[in-house]
C-alpha positions as CSV (number, residue, x, y, z in Angstrom):
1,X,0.0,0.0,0.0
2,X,1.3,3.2,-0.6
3,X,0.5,6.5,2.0
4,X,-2.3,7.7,0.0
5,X,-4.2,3.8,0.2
6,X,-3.1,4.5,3.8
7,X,-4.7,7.9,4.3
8,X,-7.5,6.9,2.7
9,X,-8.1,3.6,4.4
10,X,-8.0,4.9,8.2
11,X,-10.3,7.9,6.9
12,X,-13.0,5.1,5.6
13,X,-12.4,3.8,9.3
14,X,-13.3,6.8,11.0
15,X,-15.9,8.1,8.3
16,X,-17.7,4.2,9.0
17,X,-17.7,5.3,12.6
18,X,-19.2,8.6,12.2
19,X,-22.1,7.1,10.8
20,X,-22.3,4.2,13.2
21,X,-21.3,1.9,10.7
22,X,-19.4,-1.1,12.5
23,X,-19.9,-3.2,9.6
24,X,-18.3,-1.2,7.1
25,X,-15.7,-0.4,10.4
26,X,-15.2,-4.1,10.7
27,X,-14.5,-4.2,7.0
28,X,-10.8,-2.0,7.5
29,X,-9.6,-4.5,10.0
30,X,-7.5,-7.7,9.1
31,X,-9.0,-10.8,10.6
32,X,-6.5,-11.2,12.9
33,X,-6.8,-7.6,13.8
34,X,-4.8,-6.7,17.3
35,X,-7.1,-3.8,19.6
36,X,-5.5,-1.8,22.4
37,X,-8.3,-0.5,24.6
38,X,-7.0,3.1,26.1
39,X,-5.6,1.7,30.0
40,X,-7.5,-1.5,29.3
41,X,-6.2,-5.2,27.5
42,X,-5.4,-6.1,24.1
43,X,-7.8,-8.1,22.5
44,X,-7.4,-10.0,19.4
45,X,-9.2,-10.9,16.1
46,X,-12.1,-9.0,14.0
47,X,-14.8,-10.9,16.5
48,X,-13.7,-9.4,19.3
49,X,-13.5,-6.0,17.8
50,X,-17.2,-6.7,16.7
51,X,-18.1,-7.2,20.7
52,X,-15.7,-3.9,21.5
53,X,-18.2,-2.0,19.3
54,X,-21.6,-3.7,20.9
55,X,-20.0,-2.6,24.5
56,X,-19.4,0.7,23.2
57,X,-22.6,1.4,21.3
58,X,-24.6,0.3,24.1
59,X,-23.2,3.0,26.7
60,X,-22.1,5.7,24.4
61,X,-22.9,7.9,21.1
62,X,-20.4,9.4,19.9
63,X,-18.6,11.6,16.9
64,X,-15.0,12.3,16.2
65,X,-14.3,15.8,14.6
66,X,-11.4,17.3,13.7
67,X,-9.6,14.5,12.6
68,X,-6.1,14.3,11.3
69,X,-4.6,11.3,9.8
70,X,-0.6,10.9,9.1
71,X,0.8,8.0,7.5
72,X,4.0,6.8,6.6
73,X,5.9,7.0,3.5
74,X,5.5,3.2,3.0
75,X,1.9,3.3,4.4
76,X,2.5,0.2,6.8
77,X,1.7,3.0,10.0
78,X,-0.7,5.9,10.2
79,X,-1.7,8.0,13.9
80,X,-4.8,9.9,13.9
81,X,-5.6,13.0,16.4
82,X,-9.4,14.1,16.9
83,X,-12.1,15.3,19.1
84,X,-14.3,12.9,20.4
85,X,-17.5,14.4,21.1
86,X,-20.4,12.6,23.0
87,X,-23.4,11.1,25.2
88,X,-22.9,9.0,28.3
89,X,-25.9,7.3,27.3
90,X,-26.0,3.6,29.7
91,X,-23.3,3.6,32.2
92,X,-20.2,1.3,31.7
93,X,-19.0,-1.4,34.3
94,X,-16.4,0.6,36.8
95,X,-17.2,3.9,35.6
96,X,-19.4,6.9,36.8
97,X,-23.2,6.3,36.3
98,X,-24.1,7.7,32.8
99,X,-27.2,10.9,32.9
100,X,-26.9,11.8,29.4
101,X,-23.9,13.8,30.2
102,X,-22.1,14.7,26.8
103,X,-18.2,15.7,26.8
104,X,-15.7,16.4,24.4
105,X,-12.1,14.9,24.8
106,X,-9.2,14.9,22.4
107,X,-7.9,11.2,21.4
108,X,-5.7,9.4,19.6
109,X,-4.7,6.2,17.6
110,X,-2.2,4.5,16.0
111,X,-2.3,1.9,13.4
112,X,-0.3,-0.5,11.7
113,X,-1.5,-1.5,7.7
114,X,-1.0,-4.9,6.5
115,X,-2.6,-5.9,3.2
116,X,-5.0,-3.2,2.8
117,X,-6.1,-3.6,6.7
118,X,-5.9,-2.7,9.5
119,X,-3.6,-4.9,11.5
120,X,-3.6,-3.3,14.8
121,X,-5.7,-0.2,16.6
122,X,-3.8,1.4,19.7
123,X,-6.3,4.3,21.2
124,X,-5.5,6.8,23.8
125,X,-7.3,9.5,25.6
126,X,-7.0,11.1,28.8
127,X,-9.6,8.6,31.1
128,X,-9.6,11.0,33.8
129,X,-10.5,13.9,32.0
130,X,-13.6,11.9,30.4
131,X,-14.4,11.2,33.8
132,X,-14.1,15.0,35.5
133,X,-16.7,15.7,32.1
134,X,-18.8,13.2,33.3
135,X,-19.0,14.0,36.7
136,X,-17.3,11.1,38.2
């Protein structure tokens, strides 16, 4: 892949998650896709990226704005800044209970590309400032 196929790969990702998309998400990921959860596990394969999404839908709505994508020159990496705005909607197992509160938090990810897919996911954000949002 070259860093255009790159760039536009991981902004199909994020465009499929915009619109709530998970099976067009699910379609950027290589089966044996590897997911690192911001201060959480690593979790392995397309299936359990398809249950990440479930948990996440179910407590949260949510919108990433501002995004900017940077890739390599040989398009095997890319990061990605954004905004993540949204809705507490269900609370989440360990966190504050959810009211509706909405937030906005700057995020992050890095990728690695391996035969036009995404091979691995690593997302960060600042978990204590998402909780001082939400009124934890």
């Amino acid at each position: 892949m070259t860093m255009q196929d790159t760039l536009a790969l991981i902004a199909n990702y994020y465009a499929a998650f915009n619109r709530g998309d998970w099976n067009a998400m699910l379609g950027c990921l290589a089966d044996d896709v590897v997911h690192d959860l911001n201060q959480g596990p690593r979790e392995h394969g397309r299936e359990a990226f398809r249950a990440f999404l479930a948990r996440m839908d179910a407590s949260y709505s949510e919108q990433l704005r501002d995004i900017a994508v940077m890739a390599s020159a040989d398009g095997t990496r890319a990061a990605a800044e954004y905004i993540v705005h949204g809705t507490y909607k269900a609370s989440d197992e360990g966190l504050p209970p959810a009211r509706g509160q909405t937030y906005a938090l700057p995020g992050g990810a890095f990728f690695e590309v391996r035969d036009g897919r995404i091979a691995r996911v690593t997302n960060y954000y600042n978990l204590q400032d998402w909780i001082a949002q939400v009124g934890g």
